[in-house]
C-alpha positions as CSV (number, residue, x, y, z in Angstrom):
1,X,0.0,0.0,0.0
2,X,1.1,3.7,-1.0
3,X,2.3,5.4,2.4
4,X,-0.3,8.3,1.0
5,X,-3.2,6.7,1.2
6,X,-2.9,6.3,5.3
7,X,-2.1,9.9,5.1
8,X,-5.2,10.6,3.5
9,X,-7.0,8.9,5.9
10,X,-5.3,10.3,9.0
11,X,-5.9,13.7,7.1
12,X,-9.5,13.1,6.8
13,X,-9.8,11.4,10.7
14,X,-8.2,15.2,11.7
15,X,-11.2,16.3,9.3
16,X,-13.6,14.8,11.6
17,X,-11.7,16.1,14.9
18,X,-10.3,12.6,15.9
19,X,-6.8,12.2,16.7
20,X,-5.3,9.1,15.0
21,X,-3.7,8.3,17.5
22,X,-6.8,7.1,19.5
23,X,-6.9,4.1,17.7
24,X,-4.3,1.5,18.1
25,X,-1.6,1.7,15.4
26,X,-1.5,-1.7,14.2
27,X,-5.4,-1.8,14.4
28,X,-5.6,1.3,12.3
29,X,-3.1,0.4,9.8
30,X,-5.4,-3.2,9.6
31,X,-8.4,-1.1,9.0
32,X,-6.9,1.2,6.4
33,X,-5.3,-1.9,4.4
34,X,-8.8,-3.8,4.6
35,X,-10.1,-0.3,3.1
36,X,-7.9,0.1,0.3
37,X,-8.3,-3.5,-0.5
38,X,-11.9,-2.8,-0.5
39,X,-11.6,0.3,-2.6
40,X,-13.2,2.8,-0.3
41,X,-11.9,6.7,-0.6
42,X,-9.5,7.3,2.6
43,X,-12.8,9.4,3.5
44,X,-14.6,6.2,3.4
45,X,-12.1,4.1,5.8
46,X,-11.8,6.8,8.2
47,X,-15.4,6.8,8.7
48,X,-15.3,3.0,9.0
49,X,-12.2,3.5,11.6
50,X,-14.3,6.1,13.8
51,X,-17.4,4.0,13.5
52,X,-15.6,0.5,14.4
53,X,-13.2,2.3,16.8
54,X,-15.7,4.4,19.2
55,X,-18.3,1.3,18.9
56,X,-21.5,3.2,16.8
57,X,-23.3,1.1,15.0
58,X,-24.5,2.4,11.6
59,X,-27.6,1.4,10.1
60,X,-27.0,-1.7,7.6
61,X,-28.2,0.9,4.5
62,X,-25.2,3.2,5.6
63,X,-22.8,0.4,5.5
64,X,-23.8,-0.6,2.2
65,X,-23.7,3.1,0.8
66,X,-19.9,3.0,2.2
67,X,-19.2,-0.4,0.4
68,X,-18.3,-2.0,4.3
């Protein structure tokens, strides 16, 4: 994985006003290598991140808007 897209992500988890560094390193680097894989936008996998991390459950319809 390009070292830019965790960037992105981190840039876009700093968007939402959540440290990265909440969220365990190797957990967050997990999530943002399932994302790419998945093809979300870094947008997309913070979201995910925030959502897994802080234990909200979204709606099934939101999940499958993000592609989760």
């Amino acid at each position: 994985m390009s070292w830019l897209y965790p960037v992105k992500v981190n840039i876009a988890l700093a968007e939402m006003s959540v440290r990265p560094g909440d969220f365990n390193g190797e957990w967050r680097s997990n999530m943002q290598q399932i994302g790419k894989a998945a093809g979300l936008t870094p947008q997309e996998t913070a979201i995910c991140i925030v959502a897994y991390g802080l234990g909200i459950n979204c709606p099934e319809f939101v999940k499958t808007d993000i592609g989760v």
